[in-house]
VOGU-3710 file (C-alpha; in Angstrom, 3 decimals, decimal comma):
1> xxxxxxxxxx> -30,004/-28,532/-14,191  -27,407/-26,238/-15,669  -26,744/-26,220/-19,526  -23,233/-28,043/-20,487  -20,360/-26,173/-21,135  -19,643/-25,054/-24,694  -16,479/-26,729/-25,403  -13,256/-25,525/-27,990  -14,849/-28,734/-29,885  -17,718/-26,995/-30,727
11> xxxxxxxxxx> -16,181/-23,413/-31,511  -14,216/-25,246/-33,999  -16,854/-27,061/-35,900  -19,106/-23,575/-36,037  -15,933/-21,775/-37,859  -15,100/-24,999/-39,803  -11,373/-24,472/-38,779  -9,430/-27,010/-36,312  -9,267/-27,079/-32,569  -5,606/-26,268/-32,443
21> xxxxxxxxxx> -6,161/-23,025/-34,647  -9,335/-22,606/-32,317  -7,060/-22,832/-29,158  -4,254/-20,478/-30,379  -7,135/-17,571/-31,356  -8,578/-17,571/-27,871  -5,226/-18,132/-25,800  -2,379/-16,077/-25,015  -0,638/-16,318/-28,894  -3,704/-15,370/-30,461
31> xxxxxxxxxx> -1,320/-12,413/-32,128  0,254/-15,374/-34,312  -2,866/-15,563/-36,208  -3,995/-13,937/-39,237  -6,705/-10,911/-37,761  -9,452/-12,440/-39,769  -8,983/-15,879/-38,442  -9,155/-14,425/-34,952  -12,271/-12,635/-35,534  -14,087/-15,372/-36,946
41> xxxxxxxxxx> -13,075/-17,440/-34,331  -14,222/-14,848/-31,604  -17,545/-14,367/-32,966  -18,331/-17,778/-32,852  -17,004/-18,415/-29,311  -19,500/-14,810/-28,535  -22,164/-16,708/-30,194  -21,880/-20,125/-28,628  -21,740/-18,886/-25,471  -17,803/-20,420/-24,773
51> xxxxxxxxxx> -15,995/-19,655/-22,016  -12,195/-20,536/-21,394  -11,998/-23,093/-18,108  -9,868/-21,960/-15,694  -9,409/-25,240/-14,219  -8,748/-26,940/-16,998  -5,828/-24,494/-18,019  -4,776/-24,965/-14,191  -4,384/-28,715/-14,480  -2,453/-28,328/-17,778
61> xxxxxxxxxx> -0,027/-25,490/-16,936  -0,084/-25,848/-13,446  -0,786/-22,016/-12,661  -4,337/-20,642/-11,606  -3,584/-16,978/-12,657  -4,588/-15,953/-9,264  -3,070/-14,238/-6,759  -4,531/-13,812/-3,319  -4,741/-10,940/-1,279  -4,605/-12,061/2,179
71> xxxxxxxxxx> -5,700/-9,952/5,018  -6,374/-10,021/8,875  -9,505/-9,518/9,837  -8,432/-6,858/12,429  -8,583/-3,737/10,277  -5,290/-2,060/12,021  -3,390/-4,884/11,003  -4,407/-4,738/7,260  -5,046/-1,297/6,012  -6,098/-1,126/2,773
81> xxxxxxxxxx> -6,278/2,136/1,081  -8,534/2,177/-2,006  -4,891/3,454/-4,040  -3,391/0,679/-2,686  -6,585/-1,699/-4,133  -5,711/0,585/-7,881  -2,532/-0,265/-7,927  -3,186/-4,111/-8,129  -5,878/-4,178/-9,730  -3,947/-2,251/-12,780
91> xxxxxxxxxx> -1,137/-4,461/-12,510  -3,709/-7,758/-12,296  -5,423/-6,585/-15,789  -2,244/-5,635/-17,693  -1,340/-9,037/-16,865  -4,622/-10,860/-17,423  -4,542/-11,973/-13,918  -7,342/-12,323/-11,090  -7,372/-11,709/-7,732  -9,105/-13,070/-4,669
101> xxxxxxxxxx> -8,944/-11,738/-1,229  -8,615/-13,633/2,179  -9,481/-12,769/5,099  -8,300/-14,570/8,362  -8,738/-14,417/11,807  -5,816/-14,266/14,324  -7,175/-17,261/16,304  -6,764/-19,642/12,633  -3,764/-18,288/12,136  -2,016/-19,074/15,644
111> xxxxxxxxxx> -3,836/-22,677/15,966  -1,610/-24,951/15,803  -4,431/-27,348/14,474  -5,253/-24,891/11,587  -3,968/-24,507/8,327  -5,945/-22,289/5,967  -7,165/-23,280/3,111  -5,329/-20,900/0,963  -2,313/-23,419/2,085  -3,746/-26,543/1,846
121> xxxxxxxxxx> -5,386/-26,482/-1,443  -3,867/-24,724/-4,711  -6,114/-22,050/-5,255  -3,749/-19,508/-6,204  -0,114/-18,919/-7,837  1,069/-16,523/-5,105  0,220/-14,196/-1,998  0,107/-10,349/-1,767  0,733/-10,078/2,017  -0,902/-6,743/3,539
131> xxxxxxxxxx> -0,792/-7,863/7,528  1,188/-4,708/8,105  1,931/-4,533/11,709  1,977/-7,031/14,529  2,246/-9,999/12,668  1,488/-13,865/14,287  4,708/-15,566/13,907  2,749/-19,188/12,812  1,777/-17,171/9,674  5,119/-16,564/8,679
141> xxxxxxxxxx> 5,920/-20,230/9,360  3,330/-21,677/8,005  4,061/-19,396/4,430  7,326/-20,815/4,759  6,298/-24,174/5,073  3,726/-24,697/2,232  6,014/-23,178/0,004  3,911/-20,537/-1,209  5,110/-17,136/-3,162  4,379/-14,415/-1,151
151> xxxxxxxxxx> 5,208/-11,115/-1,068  4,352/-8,726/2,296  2,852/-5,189/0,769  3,345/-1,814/3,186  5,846/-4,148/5,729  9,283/-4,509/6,331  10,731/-7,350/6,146  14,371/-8,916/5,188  13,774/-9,909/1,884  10,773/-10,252/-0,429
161> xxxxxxxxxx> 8,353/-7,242/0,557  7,557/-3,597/-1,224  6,732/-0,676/1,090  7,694/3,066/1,387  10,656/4,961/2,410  9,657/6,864/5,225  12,972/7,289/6,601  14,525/8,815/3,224  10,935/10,960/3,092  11,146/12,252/6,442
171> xxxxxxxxxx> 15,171/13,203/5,753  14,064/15,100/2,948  11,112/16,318/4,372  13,144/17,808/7,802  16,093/19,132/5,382  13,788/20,973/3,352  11,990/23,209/6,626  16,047/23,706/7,541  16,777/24,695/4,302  14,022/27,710/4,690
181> xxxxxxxxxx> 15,133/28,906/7,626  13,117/26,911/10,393  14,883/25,944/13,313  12,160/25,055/15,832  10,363/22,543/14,181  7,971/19,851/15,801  7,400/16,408/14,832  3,555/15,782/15,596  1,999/12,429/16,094  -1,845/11,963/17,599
191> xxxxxxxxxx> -1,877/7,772/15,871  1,007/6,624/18,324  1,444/6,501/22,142  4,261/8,258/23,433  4,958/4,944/25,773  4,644/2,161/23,268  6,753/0,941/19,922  4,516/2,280/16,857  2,455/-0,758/15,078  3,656/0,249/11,592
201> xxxxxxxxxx> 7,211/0,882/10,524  6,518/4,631/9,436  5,871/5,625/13,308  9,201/4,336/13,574  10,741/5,447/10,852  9,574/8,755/10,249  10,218/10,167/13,688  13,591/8,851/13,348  14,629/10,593/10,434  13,226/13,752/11,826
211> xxxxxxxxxx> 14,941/13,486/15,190  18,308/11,879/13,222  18,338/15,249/10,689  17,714/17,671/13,356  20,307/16,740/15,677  22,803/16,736/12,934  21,746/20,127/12,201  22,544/21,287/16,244  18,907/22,092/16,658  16,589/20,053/19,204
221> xxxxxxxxxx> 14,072/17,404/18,350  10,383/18,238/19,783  7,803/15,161/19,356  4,146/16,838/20,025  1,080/14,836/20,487  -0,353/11,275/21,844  -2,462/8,598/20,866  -3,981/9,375/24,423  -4,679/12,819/23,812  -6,965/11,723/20,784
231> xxxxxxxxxx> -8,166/9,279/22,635  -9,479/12,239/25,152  -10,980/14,231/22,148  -8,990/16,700/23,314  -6,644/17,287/19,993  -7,606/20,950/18,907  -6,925/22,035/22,525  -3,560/20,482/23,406  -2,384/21,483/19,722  -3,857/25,366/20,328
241> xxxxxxxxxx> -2,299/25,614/23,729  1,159/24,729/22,306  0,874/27,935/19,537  0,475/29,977/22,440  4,113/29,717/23,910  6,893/31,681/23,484  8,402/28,350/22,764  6,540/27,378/19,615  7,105/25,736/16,948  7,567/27,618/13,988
251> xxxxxxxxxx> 7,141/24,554/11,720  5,203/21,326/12,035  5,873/17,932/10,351  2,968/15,827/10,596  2,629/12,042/11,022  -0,531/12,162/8,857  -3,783/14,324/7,525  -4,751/14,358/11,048  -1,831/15,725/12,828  -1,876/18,463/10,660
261> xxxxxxxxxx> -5,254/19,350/10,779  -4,374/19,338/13,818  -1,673/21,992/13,366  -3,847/23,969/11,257  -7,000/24,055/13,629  -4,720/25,143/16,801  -2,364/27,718/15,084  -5,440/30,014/13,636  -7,033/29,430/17,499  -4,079/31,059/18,722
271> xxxxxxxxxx> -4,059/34,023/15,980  -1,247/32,478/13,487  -1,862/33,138/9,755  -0,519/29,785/7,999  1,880/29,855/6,071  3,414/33,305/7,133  3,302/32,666/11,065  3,674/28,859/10,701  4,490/26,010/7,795  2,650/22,915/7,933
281> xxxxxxxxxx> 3,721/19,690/6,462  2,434/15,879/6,881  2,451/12,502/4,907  -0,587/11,164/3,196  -1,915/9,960/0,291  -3,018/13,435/-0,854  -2,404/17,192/-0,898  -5,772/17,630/-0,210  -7,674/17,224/3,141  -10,617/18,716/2,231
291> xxxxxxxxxx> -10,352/21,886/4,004  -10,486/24,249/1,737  -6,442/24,400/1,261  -3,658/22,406/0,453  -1,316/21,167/2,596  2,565/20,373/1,472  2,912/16,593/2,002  4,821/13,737/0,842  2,116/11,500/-0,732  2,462/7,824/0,251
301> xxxxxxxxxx> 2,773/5,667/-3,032  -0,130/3,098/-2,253  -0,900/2,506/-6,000  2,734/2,264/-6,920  3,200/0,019/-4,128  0,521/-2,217/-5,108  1,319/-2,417/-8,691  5,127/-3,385/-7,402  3,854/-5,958/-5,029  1,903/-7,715/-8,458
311> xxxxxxxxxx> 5,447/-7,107/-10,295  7,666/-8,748/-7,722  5,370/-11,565/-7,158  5,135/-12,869/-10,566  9,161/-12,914/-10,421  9,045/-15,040/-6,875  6,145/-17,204/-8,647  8,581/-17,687/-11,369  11,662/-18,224/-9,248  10,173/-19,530/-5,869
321> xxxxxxxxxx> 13,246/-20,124/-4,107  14,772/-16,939/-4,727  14,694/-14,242/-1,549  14,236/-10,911/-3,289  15,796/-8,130/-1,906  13,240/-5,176/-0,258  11,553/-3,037/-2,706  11,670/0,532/-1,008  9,258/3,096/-2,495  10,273/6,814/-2,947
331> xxxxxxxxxx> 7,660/9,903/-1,505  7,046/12,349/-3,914  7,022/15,745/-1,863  3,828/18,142/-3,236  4,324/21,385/-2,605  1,402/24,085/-1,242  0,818/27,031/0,119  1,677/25,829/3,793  5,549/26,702/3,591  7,462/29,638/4,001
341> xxxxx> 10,522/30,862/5,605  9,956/31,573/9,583  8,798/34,191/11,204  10,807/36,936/13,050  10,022/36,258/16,366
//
């Protein structure tokens, strides 16, 4: 059988003071108490073995101090960078907060007999959304329905969501090779097919800024690169065969690490010196790929993101009914050793 509970009762007969000065040194205005008081109150607590109840502060406040992170369990549909996971996690402990995660099958969340249990029950304040792309239309419903803060992480949405700004990245990003001199620059992408609408926003977005800044500059888009190709294992070569035209590209924007790995790879196969023969770029969540250099890159905010998505969802568990407007993210562009001004050709 497992031992009883130490109660606040207890804490406050080992210190000899009351339970109400007992409940203010281990709560939240512990800071209105003298520092001795606290300490003696602490030490007994550490010696008693007393822990707070989380229920029981539930049932009389009516908050958990939870917040779910809810997830599909398809991993395309929810990914989860680790500096997305730092960024809530910091936000969760400046706040005292915990977090649980969730992790549902499509089939639950279409059934129109199913309601997960996150809904039914109250086991948490709020919801950090990250179901990024492709998302069942019950699940919005249902949020809607139970009446449960949410907020969707890396997703865009109409109102109440925090991702990046690809588009405004990808501007910049495009400007910038202009700006040097480049005016036969490629956008590559190896995650997307060149038949379907990208899963995630950024496929969308970033290739649209790109093609949008380049046209206003007179010069002509050129999208490199296929899902299918990847799919083929044939990367390296389709990428190396394209630094071998007259034609090339003189400056590559990546969709991610890969693409310009990619880049990298085929323009030294086809004699290029990078960055004198040809500038690399990409987005990702660092500089560095691992290769042995650098490559310029706007780094995607994950951990800023995440500590935003804790932010905005206290303020919708505070004001429930309230849509919030977007939160859009700015890239921070790191510069390396893969730019330079073109090449005479």
């Amino acid at each position: 059988m497992l031992p009883k509970p130490v109660t606040m009762t207890q804490v406050a007969r080992e210190t000899g003071l009351s339970r109400q000065t007992v409940g203010l040194a281990l709560g939240e205005r512990a800071h209105l108490l003298k520092p001795e008081t606290r300490e003696r109150v602490l030490r007994a607590a550490s010696t008693l073995g007393y822990r707070r109840s989380g229920s029981a502060v539930a049932m009389r406040t009516g908050r958990t101090n939870c917040f779910a992170l809810l997830l599909s369990t398809i991993g395309s549909r929810s990914i989860l960078p680790r500096w997305l996971v730092d960024g809530i996690q910091q936000a969760m402990r400046e706040h005292d907060l915990h977090l649980a995660v969730e992790s549902l099958p499509d089939e639950q969340l279409t059934s129109e007999g199913h309601v997960p249990k996150l809904l039914r029950e109250v086991a948490c304040d709020g919801l950090l959304i990250n179901y990024n792309a492709q998302v069942p239309q019950r699940m919005i419903d249902l949020i809607g329905e139970y009446v449960l803060p949410a907020i969707w992480l890396n997703s865009k949405q109409d109102a109440d969501c925090v991702y990046p700004d690809d588009y405004a990245a990808a501007e910049k990003l495009t400007q910038r090779l202009i700006g040097l001199g480049h005016q036969r620059i490629a956008y590559v992408d190896y995650t997307h097919s060149a038949h379907e609408v990208p899963w995630h926003y950024s496929g969308i977005d970033r290739l649209a800024a790109y093609e949008q800044v380049m046209m206003d500059a007179g010069l002509s888009p050129q999208r490199l690169g296929s899902r299918e190709i990847r799919e083929q294992g044939s990367i390296w070569q389709h990428m190396a065969e394209h630094m071998k035209r007259d034609d090339r590209p003189t400056a590559v924007i990546g969709y991610c690490g890969m693409e310009a790995r990619a880049c990298l790879h085929g323009g030294l196969a086809s004699g290029l010196a990078v960055p004198r023969d040809l500038s690399v770029t990409c987005f990702d969540n660092s500089s560095d790929q691992g290769i042995g250099i650098d490559i310029a890159c706007c780094i995607i905010p994950d951990a800023i993101v995440g500590k935003a998505g804790v932010e905005m969802l206290q303020q919708k568990v505070n004001q429930p009914n309230k849509l919030l407007s977007p939160h859009r993210i700015e890239l921070q562009f790191k510069e390396a050793d893969t730019l330079d001004v073109p090449p005479t050709l």
